[in-house]
N, C-alpha and C positions, 0 to 999 in steps of 0.2 A: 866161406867159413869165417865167426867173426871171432875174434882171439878174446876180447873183454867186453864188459858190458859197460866200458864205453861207445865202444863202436857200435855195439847194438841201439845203444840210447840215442847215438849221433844219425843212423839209418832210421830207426824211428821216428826222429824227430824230420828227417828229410821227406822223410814217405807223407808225413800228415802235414806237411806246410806243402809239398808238391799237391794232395789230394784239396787242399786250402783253397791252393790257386785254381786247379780245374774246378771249385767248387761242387764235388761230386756228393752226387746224393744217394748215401748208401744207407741213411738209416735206416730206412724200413727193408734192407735187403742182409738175412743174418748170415745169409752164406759169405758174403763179399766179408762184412765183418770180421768172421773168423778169422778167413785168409791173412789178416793184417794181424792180430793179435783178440785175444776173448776180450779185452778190457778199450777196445777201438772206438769203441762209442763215448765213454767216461770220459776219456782221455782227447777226444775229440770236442767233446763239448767244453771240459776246462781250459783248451786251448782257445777256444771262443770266447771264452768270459777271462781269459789273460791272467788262468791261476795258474797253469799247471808249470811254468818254472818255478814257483813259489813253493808249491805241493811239493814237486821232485828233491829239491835244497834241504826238505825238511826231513829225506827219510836218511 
């Protein structure tokens, strides 16, 4: 159970640097996708291209 949505953001951010390292290939799989979040892909790729701390600061 996560109390804030820090923790949630800290667990997200662990889950897609852990998936990073195994380099797993789930784009073309929507079901795996979900599992993690509906927006897994977006947020997936801005962390490739070294936005998405940038993006998240801004909201």
């Amino acid at each position: 159970i996560l109390k804030s949505t820090h923790h949630k953001f800290m667990i997200d951010n662990l889950i897609y640097a852990i998936l990073d390292l195994m380099d797993v290939k789930l784009s073309s799989d929507e079901k795996h996708k979900s599992l993690f979040s509906p927006q897994f892909a977006y947020r997936k790729r801005l962390t490739k291209l070294g936005n998405y701390d940038s993006i998240v600061q801004n909201k």
